[in-house]
C-alpha positions as CSV (number, residue, x, y, z in Angstrom):
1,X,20.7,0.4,-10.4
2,X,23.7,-0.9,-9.7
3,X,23.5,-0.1,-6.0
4,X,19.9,-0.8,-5.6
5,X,20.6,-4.2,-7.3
6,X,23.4,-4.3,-4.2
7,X,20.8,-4.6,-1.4
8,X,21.0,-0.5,-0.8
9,X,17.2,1.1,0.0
10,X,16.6,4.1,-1.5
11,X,18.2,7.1,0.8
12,X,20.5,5.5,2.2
13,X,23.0,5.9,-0.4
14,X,23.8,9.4,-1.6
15,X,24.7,10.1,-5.7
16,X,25.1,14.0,-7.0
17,X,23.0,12.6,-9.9
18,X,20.3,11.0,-8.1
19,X,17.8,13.1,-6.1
20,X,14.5,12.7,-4.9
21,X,11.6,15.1,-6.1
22,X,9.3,13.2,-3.4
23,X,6.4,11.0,-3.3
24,X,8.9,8.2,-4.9
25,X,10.3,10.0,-7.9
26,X,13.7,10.6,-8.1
27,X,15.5,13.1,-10.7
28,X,19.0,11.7,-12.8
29,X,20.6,14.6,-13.7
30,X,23.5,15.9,-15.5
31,X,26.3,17.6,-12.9
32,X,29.6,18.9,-14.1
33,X,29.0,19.2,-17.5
34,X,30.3,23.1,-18.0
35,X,28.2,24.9,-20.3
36,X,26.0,22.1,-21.0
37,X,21.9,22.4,-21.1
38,X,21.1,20.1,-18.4
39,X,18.4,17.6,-19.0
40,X,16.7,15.9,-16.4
41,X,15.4,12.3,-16.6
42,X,12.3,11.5,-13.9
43,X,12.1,7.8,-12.4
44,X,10.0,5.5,-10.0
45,X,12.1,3.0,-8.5
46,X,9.8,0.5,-7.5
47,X,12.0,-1.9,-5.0
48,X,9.7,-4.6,-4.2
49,X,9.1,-5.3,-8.0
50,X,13.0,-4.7,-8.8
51,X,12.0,-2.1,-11.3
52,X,12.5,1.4,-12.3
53,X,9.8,3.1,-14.3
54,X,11.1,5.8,-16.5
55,X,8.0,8.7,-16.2
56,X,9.5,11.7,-18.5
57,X,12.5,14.0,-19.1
58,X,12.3,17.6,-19.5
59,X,15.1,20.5,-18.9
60,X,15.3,23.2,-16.2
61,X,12.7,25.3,-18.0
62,X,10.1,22.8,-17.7
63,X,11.1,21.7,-14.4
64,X,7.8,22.2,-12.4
65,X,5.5,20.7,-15.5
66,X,7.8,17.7,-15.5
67,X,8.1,17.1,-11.7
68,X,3.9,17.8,-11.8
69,X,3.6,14.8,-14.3
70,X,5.9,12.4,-12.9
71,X,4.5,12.4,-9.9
72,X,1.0,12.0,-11.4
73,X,2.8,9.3,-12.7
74,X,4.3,7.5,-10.0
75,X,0.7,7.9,-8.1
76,X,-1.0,5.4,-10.9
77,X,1.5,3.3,-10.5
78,X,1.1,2.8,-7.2
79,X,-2.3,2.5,-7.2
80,X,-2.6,0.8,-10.6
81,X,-5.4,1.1,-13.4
């Protein structure tokens, strides 16, 4: 947030955390953590509005369900209700 809230557009800042899964949705993710289960947090930056939609979170074993959903998501969003 902090380096959106800088003036930075999406892509053009690269975070091992921080990676996109397309179609606007972008994965936070744990990295480092030895041992650790990783969970996976799915988000919708939206930068016009200055806001960042949290869609789901899910683990490795869910990964494809979870991307599947967030981007269904993200697509409502965009094109609203």
């Amino acid at each position: 947030m902090a380096l959106l809230r800088a003036g930075h557009k999406l892509g053009s800042f690269q975070v091992g955390f921080f990676r996109s899964e397309r179609e606007g949705v972008y994965r936070i993710g744990q990295t480092g953590v030895p041992s650790a289960k990783e969970s996976r947090l799915y988000v919708f930056p939206n930068a016009e509005q200055q806001v960042m939609y949290v869609l789901t979170i899910g683990t490795k074993e869910g990964q494809a369900e979870d991307i599947n959903e967030a981007h269904r998501i993200a697509r409502s969003l965009r094109t609203g209700p």
